[in-house]
DOZAMI-401843 format. One record per residue (C-alpha): residue number from 1; residue in one letter; x, y, z. Coordinates in Angstrom, 2 decimals, decimal comma, padded with zeros to 5 digits. Layout:
REM residues N
+-----+----+---------+---------+---------+
!   i ! aa !      xx !      yy !      zz !
+-----+----+---------+---------+---------+
! NUM !  A !       X !       Y !       Z !
...
+-----+----+---------+---------+---------+
END
This chain:
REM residues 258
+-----+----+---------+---------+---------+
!   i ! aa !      xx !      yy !      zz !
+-----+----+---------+---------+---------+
!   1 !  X !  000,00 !  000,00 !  000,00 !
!   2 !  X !  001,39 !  003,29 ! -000,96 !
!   3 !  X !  002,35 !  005,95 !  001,82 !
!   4 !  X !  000,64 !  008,70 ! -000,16 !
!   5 !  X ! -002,67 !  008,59 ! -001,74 !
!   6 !  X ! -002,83 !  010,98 ! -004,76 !
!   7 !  X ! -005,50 !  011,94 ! -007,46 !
!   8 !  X ! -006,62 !  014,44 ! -009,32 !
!   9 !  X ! -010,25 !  015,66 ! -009,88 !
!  10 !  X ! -010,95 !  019,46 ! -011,82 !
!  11 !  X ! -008,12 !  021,04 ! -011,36 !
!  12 !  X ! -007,38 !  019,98 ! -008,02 !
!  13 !  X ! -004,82 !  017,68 ! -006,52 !
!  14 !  X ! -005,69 !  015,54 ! -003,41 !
!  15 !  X ! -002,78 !  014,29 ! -001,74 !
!  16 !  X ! -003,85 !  012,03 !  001,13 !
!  17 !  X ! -000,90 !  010,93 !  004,12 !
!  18 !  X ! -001,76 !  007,19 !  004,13 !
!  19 !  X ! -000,25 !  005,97 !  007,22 !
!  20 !  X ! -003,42 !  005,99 !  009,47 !
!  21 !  X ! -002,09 !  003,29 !  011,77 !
!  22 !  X !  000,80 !  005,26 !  012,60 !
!  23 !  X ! -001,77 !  008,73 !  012,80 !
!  24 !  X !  000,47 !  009,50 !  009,63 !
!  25 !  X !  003,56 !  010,36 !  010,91 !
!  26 !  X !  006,46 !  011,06 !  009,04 !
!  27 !  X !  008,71 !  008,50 !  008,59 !
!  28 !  X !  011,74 !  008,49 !  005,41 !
!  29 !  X !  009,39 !  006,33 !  002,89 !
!  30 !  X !  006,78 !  009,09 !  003,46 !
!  31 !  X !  008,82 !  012,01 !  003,21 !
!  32 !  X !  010,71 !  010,54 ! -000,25 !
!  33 !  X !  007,38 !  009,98 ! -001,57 !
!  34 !  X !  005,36 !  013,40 ! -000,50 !
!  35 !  X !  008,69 !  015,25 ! -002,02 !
!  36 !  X !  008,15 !  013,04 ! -005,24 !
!  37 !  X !  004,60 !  013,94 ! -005,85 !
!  38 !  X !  005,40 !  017,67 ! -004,62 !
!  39 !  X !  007,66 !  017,81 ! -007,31 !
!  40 !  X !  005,79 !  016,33 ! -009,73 !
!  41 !  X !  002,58 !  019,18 ! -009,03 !
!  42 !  X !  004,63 !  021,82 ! -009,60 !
!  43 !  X !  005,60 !  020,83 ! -013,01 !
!  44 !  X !  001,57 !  019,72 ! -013,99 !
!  45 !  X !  000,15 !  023,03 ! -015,53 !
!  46 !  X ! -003,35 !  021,10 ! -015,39 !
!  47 !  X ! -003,17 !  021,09 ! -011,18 !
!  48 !  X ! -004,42 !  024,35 ! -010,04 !
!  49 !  X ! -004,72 !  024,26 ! -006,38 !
!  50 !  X ! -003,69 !  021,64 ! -003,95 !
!  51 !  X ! -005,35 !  019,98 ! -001,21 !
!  52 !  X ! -003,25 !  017,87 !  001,54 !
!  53 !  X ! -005,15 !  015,77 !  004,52 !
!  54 !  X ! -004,57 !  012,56 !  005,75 !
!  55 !  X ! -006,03 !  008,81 !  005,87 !
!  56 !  X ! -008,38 !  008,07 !  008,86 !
!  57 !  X ! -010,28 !  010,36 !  011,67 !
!  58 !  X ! -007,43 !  010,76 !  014,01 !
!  59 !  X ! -004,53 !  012,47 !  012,69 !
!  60 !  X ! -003,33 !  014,98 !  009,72 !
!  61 !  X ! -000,24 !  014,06 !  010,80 !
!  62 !  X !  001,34 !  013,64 !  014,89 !
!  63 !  X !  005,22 !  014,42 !  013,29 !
!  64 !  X !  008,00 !  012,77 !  013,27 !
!  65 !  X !  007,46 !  008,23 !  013,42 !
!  66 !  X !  009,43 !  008,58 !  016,53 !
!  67 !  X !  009,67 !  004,52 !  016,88 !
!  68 !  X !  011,83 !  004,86 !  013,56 !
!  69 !  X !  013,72 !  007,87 !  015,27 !
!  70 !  X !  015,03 !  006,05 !  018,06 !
!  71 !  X !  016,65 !  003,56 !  015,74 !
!  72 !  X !  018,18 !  006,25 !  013,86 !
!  73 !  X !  021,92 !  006,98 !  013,84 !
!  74 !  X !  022,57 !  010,83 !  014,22 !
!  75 !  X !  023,91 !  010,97 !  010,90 !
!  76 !  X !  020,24 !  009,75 !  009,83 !
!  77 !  X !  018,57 !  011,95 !  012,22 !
!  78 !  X !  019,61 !  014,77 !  010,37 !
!  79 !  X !  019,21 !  013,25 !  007,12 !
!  80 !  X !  015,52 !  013,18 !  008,26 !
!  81 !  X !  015,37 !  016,39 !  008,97 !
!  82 !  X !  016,75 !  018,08 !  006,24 !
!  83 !  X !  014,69 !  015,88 !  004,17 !
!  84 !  X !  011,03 !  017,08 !  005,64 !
!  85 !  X !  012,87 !  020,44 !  005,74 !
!  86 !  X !  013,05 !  020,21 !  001,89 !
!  87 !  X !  009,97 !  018,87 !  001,45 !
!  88 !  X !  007,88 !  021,30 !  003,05 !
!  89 !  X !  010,15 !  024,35 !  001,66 !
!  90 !  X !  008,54 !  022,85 ! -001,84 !
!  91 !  X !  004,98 !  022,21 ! -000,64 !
!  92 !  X !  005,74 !  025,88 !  000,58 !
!  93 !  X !  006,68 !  027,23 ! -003,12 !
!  94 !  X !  004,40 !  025,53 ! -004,91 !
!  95 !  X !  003,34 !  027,83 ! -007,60 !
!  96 !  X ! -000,27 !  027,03 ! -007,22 !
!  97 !  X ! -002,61 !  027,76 ! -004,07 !
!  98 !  X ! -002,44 !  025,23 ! -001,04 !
!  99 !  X ! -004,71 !  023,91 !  001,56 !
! 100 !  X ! -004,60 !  021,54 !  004,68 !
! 101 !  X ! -007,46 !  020,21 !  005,58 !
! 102 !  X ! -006,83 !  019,18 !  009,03 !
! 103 !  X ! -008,64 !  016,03 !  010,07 !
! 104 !  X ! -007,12 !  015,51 !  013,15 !
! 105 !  X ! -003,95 !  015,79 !  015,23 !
! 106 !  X ! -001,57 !  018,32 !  013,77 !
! 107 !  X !  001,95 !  018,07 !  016,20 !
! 108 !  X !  005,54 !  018,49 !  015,12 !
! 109 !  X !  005,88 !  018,01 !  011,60 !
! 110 !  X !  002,05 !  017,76 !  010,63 !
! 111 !  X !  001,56 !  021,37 !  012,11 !
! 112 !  X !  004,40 !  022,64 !  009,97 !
! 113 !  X !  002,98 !  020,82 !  007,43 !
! 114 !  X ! -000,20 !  023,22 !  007,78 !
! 115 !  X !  002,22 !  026,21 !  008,14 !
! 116 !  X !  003,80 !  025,85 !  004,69 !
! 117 !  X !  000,21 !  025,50 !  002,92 !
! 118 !  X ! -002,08 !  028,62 !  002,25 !
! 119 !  X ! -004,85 !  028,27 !  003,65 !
! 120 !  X ! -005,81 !  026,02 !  006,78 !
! 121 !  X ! -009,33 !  024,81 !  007,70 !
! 122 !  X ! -009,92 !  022,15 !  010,72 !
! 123 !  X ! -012,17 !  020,06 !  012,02 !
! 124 !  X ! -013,70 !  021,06 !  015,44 !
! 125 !  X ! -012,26 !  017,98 !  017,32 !
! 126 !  X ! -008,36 !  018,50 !  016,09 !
! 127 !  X ! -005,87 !  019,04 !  017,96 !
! 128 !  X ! -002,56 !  020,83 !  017,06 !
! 129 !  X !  000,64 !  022,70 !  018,70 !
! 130 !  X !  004,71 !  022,42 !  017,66 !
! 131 !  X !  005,02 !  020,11 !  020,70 !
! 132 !  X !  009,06 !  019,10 !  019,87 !
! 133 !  X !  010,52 !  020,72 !  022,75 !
! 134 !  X !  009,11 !  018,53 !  024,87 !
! 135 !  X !  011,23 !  015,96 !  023,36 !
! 136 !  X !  014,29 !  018,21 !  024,02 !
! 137 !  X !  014,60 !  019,25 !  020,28 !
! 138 !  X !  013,17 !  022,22 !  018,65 !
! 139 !  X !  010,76 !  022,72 !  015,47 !
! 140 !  X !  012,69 !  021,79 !  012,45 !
! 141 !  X !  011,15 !  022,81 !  009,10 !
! 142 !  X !  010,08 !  026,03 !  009,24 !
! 143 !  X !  008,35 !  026,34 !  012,69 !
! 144 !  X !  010,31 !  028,46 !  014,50 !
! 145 !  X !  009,65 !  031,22 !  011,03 !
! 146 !  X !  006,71 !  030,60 !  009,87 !
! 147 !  X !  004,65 !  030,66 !  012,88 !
! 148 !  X !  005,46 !  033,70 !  014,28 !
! 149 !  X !  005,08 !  035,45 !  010,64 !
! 150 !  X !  001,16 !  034,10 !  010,81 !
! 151 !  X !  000,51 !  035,10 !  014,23 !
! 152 !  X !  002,97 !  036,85 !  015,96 !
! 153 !  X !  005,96 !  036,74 !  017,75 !
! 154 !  X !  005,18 !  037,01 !  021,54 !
! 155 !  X !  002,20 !  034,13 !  020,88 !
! 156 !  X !  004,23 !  032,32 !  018,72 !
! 157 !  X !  007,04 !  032,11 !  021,38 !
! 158 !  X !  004,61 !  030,86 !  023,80 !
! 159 !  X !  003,70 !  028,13 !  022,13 !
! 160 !  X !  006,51 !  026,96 !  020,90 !
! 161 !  X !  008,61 !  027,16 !  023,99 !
! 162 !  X !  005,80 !  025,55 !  026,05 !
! 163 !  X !  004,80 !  022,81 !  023,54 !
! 164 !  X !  001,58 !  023,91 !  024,27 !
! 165 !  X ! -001,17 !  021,44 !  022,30 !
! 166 !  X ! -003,95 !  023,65 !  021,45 !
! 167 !  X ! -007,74 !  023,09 !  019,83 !
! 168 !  X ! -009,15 !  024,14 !  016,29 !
! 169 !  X ! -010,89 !  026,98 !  017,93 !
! 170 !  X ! -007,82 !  028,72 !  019,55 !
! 171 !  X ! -006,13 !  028,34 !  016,37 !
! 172 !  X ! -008,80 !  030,19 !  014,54 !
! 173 !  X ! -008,82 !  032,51 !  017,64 !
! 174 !  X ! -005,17 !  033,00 !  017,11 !
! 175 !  X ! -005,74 !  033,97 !  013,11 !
! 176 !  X ! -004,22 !  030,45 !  012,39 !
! 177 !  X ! -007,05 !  028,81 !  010,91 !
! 178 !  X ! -009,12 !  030,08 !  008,45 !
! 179 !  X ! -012,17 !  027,99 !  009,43 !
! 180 !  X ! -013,13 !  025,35 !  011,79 !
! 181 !  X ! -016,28 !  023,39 !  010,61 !
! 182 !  X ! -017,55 !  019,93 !  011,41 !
! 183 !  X ! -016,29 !  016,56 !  010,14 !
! 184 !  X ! -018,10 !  016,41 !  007,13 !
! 185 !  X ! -017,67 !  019,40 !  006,15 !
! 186 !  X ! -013,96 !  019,30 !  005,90 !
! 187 !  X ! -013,30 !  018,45 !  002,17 !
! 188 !  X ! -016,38 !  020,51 !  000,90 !
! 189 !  X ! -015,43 !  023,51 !  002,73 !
! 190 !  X ! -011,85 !  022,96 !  001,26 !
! 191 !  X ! -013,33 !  022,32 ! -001,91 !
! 192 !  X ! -015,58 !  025,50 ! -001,67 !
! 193 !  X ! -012,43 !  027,47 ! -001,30 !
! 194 !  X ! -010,72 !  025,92 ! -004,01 !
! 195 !  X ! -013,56 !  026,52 ! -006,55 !
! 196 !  X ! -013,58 !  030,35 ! -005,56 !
! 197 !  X ! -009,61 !  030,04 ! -006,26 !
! 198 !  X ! -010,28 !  028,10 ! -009,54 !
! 199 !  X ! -012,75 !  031,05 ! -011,49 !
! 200 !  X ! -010,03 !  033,18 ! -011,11 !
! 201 !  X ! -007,35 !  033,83 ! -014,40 !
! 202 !  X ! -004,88 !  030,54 ! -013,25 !
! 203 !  X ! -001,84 !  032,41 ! -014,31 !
! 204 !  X ! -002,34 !  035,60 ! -012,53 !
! 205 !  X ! -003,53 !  033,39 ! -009,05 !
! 206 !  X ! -000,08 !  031,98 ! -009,26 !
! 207 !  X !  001,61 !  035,61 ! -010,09 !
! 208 !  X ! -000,21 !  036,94 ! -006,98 !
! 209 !  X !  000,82 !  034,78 ! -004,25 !
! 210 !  X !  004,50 !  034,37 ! -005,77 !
! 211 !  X !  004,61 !  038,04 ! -005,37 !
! 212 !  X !  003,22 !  038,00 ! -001,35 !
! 213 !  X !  005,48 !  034,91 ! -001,12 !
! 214 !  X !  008,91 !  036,79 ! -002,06 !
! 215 !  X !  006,98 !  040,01 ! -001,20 !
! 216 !  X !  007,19 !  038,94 !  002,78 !
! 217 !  X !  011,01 !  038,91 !  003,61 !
! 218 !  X !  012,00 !  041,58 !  002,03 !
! 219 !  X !  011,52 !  045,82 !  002,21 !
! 220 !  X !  008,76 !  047,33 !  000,51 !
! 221 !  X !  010,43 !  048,97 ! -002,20 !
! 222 !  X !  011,59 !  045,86 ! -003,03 !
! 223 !  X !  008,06 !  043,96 ! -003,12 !
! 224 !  X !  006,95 !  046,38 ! -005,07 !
! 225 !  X !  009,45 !  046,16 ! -008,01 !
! 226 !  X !  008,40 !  042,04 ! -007,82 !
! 227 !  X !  004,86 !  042,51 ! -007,68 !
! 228 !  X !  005,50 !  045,22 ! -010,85 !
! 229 !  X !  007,42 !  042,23 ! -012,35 !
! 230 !  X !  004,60 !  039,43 ! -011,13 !
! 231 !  X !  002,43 !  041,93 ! -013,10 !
! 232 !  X !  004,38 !  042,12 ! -016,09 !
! 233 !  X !  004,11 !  038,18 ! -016,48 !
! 234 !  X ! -000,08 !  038,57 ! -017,18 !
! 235 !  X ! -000,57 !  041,12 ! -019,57 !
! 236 !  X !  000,72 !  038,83 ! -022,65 !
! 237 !  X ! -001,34 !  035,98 ! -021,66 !
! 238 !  X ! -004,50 !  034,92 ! -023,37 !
! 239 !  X ! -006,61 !  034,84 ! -020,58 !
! 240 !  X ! -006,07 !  038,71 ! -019,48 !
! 241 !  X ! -007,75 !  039,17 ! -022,96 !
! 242 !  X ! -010,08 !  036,82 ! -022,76 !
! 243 !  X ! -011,37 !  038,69 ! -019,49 !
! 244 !  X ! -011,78 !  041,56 ! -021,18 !
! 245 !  X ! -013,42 !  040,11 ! -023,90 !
! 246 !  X ! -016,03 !  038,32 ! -021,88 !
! 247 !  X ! -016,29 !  041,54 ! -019,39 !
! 248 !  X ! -017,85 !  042,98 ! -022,92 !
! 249 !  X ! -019,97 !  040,25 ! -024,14 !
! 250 !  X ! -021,32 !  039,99 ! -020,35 !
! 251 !  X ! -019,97 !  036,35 ! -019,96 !
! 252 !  X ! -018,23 !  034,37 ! -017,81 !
! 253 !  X ! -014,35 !  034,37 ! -018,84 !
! 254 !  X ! -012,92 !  030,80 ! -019,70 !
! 255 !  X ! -009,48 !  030,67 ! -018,70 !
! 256 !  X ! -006,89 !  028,45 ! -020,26 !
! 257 !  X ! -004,08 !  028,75 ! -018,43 !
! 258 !  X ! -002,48 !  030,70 ! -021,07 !
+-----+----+---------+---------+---------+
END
């Protein structure tokens, strides 16, 4: 059985972390596999926005398989984590929209997973929080930055350096989560999103959030000159005229991608 349960369905990629015995933690075979298909998505001009969740009711993802940890050397430790390190610095610069539907438990690694995606929308019952220091390490792809970039420094602190485990509804409370909604709502309320992504021009929904992405670190004259250049990319495409085009006929544009 594979680790990762992938398919596509109008525009939008489902990638599923199949290890619901083990609440879908990270071990090397998953990583290798999510950084496979990662790569693979942001190559496929026909995926538009991408939805990660994971197999079963319990978990997104609890981290790190720590019963393959402990028979790691250190020399693989660190393989490890430079490898989900990678991985979620690509899920992070994906060219097209994200979203983690959270279905469960979200520690460790499977909250940064949530951090590098776009959006985030949970089910009431999950439960999440960057717990590693309680196992006398410290987040290790992206935790430590990306967290306190989505909700601030002071609160990010606290959690972090009190491995605090926190519910769905303090995570919206804390700007974190874009919604909370029942069980079986999950995937349609992900899917709801996705579709409002999906009428927009594809090419220019991809321009906008590269230019927030590289937009964020850096001054604003600086963002400015890459959103001006994130701009430049749209006005030869097709679908900028097409948009016009339609705007006159009083019709819903039909994007191409082009």
């Amino acid at each position: 059985m594979s680790v990762i349960d992938y398919h596509v369905k109008g525009h939008i990629a489902y990638i599923t972390l199949n290890r619901p015995a083990s609440l879908n933690c990270f071990n090397y075979e998953l990583l290798e596999e999510l950084g496979q298909w990662v790569e693979k998505i942001h190559l496929d001009d026909s995926v538009r926005v991408v939805i990660f969740t994971g197999a079963g009711e319990k978990a997104f993802s609890a981290g790190a398989d720590l019963k393959e940890r402990k028979t790691l050397t250190e020399q693989e430790v660190r393989r490890n984590v430079k490898k989900i390190a990678d991985v979620f610095h690509a899920v992070y610069h994906l060219p097209q929209p994200t979203i983690a539907a959270v279905n469960g438990y979200a520690f460790g690694g499977g909250f940064e997973l949530m951090l590098a995606c776009d959006f985030r929308i949970a089910v009431e019952e999950a439960k999440m929080g960057l717990t590693e220091l309680s196992w006398a390490i410290i987040p290790g792809a992206g935790g430590t930055q990306r967290l306190p970039r989505l909700i601030g420094e002071a609160r990010a602190k606290e959690l972090i350096l009190t491995a605090s485990k926190f519910s769905a509804e303090e995570g919206y409370m804390y700007g974190l989560l874009h919604k909370v909604v029942e069980s079986k709502e999950l995937i349609p309320a992900c899917e709801d999103l996705a579709g409002k992504i999906l009428r927009q021009g594809p090419i220019a929904v991809q321009q906008a959030k590269y230019a927030i992405n590289q937009g964020m670190g850096v001054d604003l004259q600086t963002g400015l000159a890459i959103e001006a250049q994130a701009y430049e990319r749209t006005i030869p495409t097709k679908d900028r005229v097409e948009a016009l085009t339609a705007f006159s006929e009083k019709r819903d544009p039909d994007f191409q991608g082009k």
